[in-house]
N, C-alpha and C positions, 0 to 999 in steps of 0.2 A: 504494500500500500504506500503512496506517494501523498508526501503532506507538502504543502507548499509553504514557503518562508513565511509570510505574512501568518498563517494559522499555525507555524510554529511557536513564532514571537508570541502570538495572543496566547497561548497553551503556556510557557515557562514565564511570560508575566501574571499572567494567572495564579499561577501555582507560587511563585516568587511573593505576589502580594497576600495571601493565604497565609504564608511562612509567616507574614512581615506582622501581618495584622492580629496572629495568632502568639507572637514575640513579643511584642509590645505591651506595655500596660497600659493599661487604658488613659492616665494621669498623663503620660507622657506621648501622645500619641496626638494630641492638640498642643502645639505648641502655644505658650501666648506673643502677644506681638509686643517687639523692645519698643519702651518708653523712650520716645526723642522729645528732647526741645528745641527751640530753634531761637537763637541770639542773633543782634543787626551788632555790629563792627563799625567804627569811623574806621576809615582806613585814609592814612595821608601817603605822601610822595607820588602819587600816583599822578603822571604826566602825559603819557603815552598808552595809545592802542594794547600796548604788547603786555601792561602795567597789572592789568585785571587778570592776565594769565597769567603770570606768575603769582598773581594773590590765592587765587583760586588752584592752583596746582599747589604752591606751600600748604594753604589751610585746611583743603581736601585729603594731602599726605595724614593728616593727626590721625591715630585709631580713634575710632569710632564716629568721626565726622560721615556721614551719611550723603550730605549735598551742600554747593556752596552757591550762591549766586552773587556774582557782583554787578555793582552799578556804577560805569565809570562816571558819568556826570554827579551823582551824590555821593562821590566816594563812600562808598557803604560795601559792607559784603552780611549778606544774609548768610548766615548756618542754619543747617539742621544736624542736631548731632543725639548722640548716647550719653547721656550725663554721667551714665554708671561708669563708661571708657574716657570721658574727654572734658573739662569743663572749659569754659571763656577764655581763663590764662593761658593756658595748654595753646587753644587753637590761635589765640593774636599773636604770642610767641611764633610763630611759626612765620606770622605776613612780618611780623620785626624784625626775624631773623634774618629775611632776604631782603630788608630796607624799606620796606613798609609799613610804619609803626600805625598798630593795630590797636585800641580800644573797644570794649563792649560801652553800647550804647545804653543808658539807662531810659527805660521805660515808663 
């Protein structure tokens, strides 16, 4: 008897998620979704086009920073990050480091 690829794959992910779902506890099988916050940045020296990528490449580098968005005209850079991995100092460190002295913005 000849089985063709496609009804293979579905027969050993079958059986693969069976395993998977028969292994797991129940507790641990919905993960919850990580708590992010998101802090606004002054961001100075910023001159040029090229300025907001290198903001956004250093402050993206921090673990647990998630997303950056900068705005070259308001000199600003939005985070979204992990608090439990990264807080405010952690990620402006990082736009200061490469010459871009970074402050969170109070709200």
């Amino acid at each position: 008897m000849r089985l063709d690829l496609q009804a293979a794959a579905a027969i050993i992910a079958g059986i693969a998620g069976a395993v998977l779902v028969a292994t797991v506890p129940a507790a641990l099988a919905i993960a919850a979704p990580a708590s992010v916050r998101t802090s606004v940045f002054a961001v100075s020296k910023m001159t040029c086009a090229t300025c907001p990528i290198a903001v956004k490449t250093a402050m993206g580098r921090v673990a647990g920073v998630k997303q950056v968005k900068v705005d070259f005209e308001a000199k600003t850079a939005t985070v979204t990050y992990d608090p439990a991995i990264a807080t405010p100092t952690t990620i402006a460190m990082a736009s200061t480091d490469i010459g871009f002295p970074a402050q969170p913005v109070a709200r």
